[in-house]
C-alpha positions as CSV (number, residue, x, y, z in Angstrom):
1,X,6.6,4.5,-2.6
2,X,7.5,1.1,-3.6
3,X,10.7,0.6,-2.0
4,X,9.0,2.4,1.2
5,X,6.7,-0.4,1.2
6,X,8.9,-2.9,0.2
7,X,7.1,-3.9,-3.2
8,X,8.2,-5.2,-6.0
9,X,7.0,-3.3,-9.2
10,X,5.0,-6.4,-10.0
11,X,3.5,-6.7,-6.8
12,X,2.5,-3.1,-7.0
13,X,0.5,-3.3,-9.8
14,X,-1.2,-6.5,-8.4
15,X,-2.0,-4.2,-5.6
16,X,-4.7,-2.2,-6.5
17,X,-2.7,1.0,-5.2
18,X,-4.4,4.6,-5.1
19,X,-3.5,7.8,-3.5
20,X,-6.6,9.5,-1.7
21,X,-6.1,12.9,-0.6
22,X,-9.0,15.4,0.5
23,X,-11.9,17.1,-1.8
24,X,-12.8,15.9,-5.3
25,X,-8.6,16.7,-6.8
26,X,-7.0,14.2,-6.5
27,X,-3.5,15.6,-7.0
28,X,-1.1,12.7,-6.3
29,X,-0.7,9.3,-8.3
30,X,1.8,6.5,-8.0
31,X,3.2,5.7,-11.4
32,X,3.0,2.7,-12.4
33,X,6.2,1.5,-14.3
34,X,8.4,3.2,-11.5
35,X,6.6,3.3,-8.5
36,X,7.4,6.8,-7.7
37,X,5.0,9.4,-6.2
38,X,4.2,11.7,-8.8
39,X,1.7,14.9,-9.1
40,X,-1.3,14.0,-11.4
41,X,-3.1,17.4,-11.1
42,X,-1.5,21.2,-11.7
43,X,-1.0,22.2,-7.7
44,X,-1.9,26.0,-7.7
45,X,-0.9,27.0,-4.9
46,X,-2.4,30.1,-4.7
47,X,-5.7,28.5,-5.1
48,X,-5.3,26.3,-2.3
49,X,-3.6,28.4,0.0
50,X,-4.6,31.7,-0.4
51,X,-3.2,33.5,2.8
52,X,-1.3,30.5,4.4
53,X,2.1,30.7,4.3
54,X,3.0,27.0,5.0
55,X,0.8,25.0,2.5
56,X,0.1,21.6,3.3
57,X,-1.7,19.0,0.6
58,X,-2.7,16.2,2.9
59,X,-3.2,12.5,1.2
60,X,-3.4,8.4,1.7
61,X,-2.0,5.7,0.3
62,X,-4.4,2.9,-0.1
63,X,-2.6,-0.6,-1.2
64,X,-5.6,-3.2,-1.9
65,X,-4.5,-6.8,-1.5
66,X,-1.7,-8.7,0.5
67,X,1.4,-7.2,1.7
């Protein structure tokens, strides 16, 4: 996610930076040291869905600050 957006680890934790994805889960994260995308809930798929068979977990990034 960082070097998508062309920050520096620094700057990404300046950055108030928060992934926001749909309902109250929030199943995405973007770690800190790294600046990777990582999952920050268990994804059960079968939970979510049920009789779909292409599953799709929508989300934003939000990056508070100046880019």
């Amino acid at each position: 996610v960082a070097k998508n957006l062309g920050l520096q680890l620094l700057e990404l934790r300046d950055n108030a930076v928060r992934v926001v994805s749909e309902g109250r889960t929030h199943y995405f994260a973007v770690h800190g040291k790294t600046g990777h995308l990582v999952t920050a809930e268990r994804i059960d798929r079968e939970q979510l869905c049920e009789r779909v068979q292409q599953c799709v977990l929508r989300c934003e990034l939000i990056v508070e600050g100046e880019m």
